[in-house]
N, C-alpha and C positions, 0 to 999 in steps of 0.2 A: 504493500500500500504506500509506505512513505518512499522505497526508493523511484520507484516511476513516478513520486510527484513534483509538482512543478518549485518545491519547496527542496528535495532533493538537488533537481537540476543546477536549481541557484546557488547551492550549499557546495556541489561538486561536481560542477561542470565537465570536468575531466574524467571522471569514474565512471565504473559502468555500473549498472542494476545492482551486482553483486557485490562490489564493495560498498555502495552508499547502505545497503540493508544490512550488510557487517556494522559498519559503524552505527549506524541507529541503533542495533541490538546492544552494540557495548554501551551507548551512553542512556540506554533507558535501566540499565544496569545501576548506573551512574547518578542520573536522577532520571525519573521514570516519570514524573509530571509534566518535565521540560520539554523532553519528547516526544508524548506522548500529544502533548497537543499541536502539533505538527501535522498530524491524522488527521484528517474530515472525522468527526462523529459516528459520521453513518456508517462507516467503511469497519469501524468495529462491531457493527451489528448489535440492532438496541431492540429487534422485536420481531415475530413472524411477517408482520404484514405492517411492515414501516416502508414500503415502497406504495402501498398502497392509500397512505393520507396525503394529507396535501406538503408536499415538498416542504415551499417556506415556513411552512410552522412546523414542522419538524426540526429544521434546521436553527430557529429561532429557538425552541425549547432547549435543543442541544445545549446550544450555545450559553444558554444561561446556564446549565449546568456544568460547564467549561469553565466559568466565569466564577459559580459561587466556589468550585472545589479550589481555584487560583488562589484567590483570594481570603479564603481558610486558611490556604497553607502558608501561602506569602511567598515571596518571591526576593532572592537576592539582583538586589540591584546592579552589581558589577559584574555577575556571570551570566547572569540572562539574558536570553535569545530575545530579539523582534517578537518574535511570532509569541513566544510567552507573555512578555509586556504588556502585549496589545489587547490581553485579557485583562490586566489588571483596570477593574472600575477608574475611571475617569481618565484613560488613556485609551490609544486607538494603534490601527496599522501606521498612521501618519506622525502621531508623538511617539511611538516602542520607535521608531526610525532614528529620529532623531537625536531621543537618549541614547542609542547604539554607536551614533555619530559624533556626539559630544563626548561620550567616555571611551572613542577611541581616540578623540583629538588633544583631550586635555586627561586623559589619565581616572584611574579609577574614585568613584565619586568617598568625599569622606566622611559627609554628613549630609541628611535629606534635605538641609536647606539650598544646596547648591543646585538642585533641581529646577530651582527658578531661574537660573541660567540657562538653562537650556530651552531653544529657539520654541517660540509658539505654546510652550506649555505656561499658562496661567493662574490665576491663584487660585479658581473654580478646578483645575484640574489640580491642582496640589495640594487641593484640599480632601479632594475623592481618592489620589492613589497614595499618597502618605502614608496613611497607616499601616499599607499594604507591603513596602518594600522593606525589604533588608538592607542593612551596612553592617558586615561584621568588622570589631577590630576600626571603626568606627572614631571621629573624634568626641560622641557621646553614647553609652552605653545602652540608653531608650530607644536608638537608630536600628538597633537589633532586635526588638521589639516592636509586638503590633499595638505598643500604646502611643497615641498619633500625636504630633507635633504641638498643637495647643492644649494638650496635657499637662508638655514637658514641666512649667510653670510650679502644677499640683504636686506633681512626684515630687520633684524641687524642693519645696516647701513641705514637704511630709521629709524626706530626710532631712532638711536643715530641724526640725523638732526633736530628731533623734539623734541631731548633731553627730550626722554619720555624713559619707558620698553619695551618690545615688547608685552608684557599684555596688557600696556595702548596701542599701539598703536593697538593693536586687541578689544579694550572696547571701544575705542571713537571713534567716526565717525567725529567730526571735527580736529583731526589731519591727518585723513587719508585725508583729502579733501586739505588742504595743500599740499599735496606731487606733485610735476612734476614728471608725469611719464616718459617722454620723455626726463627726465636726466638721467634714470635708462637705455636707450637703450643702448644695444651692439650688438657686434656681437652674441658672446651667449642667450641672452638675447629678444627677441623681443617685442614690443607692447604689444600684444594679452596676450604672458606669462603674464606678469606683471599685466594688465587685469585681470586676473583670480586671479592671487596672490592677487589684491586686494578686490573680491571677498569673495574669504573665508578666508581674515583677518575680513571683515563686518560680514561675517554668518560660522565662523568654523565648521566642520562636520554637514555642513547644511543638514535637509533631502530634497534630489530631488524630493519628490514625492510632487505632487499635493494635495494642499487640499480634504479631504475625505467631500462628498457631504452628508449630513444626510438621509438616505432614510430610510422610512416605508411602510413596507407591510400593505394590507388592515387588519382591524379591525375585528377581529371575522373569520379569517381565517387559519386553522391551518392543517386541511388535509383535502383529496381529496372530503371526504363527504362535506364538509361545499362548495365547490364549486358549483354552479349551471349556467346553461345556461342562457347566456343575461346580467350578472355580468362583471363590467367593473372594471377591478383591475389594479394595477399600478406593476407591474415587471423590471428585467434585464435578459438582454442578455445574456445565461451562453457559446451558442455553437451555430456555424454557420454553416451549412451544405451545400449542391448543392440543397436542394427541401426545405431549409428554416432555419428558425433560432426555438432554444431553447430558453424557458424563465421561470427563475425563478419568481411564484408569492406566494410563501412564502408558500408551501407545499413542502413535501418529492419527488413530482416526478416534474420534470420540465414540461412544453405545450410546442407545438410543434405551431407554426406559420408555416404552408404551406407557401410557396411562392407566389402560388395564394390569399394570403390573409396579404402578408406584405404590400400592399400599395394600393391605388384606380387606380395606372398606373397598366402596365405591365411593370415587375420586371423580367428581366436577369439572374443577377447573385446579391442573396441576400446581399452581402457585400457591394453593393452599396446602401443597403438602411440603413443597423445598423450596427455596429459595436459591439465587445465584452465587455460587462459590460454596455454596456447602456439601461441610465433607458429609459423603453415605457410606455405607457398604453394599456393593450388588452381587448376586449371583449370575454369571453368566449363562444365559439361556439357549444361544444360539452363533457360531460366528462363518459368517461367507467371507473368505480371504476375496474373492475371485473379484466380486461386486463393494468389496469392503464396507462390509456390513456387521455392526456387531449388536446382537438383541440382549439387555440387560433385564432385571429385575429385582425389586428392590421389596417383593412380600414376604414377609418372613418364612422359615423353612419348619416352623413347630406345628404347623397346620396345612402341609400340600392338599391342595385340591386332586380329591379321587379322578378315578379315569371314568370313561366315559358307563361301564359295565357295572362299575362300582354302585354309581349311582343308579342305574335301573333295578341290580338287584335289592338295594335299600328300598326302593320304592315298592317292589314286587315283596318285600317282606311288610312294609308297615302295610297296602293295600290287603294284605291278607289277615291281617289281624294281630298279629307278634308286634312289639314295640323295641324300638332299638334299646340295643345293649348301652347299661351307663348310663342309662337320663331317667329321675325322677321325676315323678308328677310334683306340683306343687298341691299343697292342703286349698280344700276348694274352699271360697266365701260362701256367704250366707244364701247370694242370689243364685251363685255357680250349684251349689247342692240342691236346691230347689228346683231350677229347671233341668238336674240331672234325672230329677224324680218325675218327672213333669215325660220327659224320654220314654222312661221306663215303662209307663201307663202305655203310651200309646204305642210302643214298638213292640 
């Protein structure tokens, strides 16, 4: 996807297909956001039938979700691509250009006020992506932080009380514990803000993401031959469909989980039983190397469904009057005993 795009071209004119898609792969190694939004949206596949609504609002939606994960995570100011910038809130493809162009001319930025030097960006637009960039190593320590420029002030004045730095009051946790926040309220100012600013004084450019859970594919599993029927492997959920889910179990083509086989109920609508990226364990049911096809199932093994004779003959015993093996009647109610007697008379 990225090496044939026109984003690729630009980047390495000279390479072919195969090295530009080498490099991609190392640097989303490397940071994997920066990257990663180099992609069109849609080219990662976001649904069965996303070709089928209307283009622009699709694209539009994406986009915003491009936009709020950017600016969650934040973005370093001095290593950052164009193409990343130009997601960050109150900046475009026309300012990420220009910041690219100013911190190649005059050297890496050392604090976010220096931003308003740079060509066409305004104080409406430096007031929307501030909060958002990075400077590490920075001539102020908040610059690394997503606590935003007419902050600085507060912080300020919350360690001059504690007659510390604003370093130390971002290194130690027992003078932040000191501070009355509800001396800091104003008008401007509310709770909740403050809240947050003390926040990411404790964890600065903290990463939002959740712990990465360790997961290994089975042992001895590597492509589609080495798979066999009645193998119980451990997977994730790559794609969700209307007739079932995708799952990665550590070969080149992902198994299909039918619907009819995501759970021992009857299943709707499969989203209500797995979500994306979640680990399962499936038994494998079926594999065509030829077609590359592999059939999964993810119903438990403590209750297989009889064959087909199984059941006739169960029927052919309870239709004749015997009742299956193992199952108790429950004790009848008052109304149930009644119209048992009620039977009896007239049969």
């Amino acid at each position: 996807m990225y090496s044939a795009s026109e984003v690729a071209r630009e980047e390495f004119p000279d390479h072919d297909v195969t090295v530009r898609g080498a490099v991609s792969i190392g640097r989303r190694l490397i940071d994997p956001l920066a990257e990663l939004v180099k992609i069109d949206p849609k080219s990662i596949g976001v649904g069965q039938y996303q070709h089928d609504v209307n283009q622009s609002q699709l694209k539009q939606s994406l986009d915003r979700v491009v936009v709020s994960c950017v600016n969650n995570v934040g973005v370093n100011l001095n290593t950052a691509s164009k193409h990343l910038l130009a997601y960050v809130s109150g900046l475009g493809p026309s300012l990420a250009e220009n910041i690219v162009k100013f911190r190649k001319e005059n050297g890496a930025f050392r604090n976010r006020a220096a931003l308003k030097k740079v060509p066409r960006l305004g104080e409406k637009a430096f007031e929307q992506c501030a909060g958002f960039l990075r400077i590490e190593n920075g001539d102020n320590p908040l610059d690394n932080s997503a606590v935003h420029p007419e902050r600085y002030p507060l912080v300020e004045a919350m360690a001059a009380q504690q007659q510390c730095s604003v370093q130390d009051l971002m290194a130690k946790e027992e003078l932040r514990k000191k501070i009355n926040l509800k001396s800091y309220v104003s008008e401007e100012v509310g709770l909740l803000t403050l809240e947050d600013i003390m926040k990411e004084l404790d964890k600065p450019s903290r990463d939002p993401r959740d712990e990465i859970a360790i997961f290994e594919y089975a042992e001895g599993i590597h492509s589609m031959e080495d798979v066999k029927p009645g193998m119980t492997l451990p997977g994730v959920v790559t794609n969700i469909t209307a007739f079932g889910a995708f799952v990665d179990i550590g070969v080149k083509q992902d198994g299909l989980v039918h619907i009819s086989h995501l759970s021992n109920r009857f299943v709707s609508n499969p989203n209500e039983v797995v979500k994306l990226n979640q680990k399962v364990t499936v038994t494998v049911l079926e594999v065509d190397v030829a077609r590359k096809r592999i059939s999964l199932s993810m119903k438990d093994n403590e209750a297989p469904a009889q064959s087909g004779g199984g059941q006739r003959r169960e029927r052919r015993e309870t239709s004749s009057g015997s009742k299956p093996a193992g199952k108790q009647q429950a004790p009848l109610n008052d109304f149930q005993a009644k119209l048992a007697e009620l039977r009896k008379k007239f049969n």
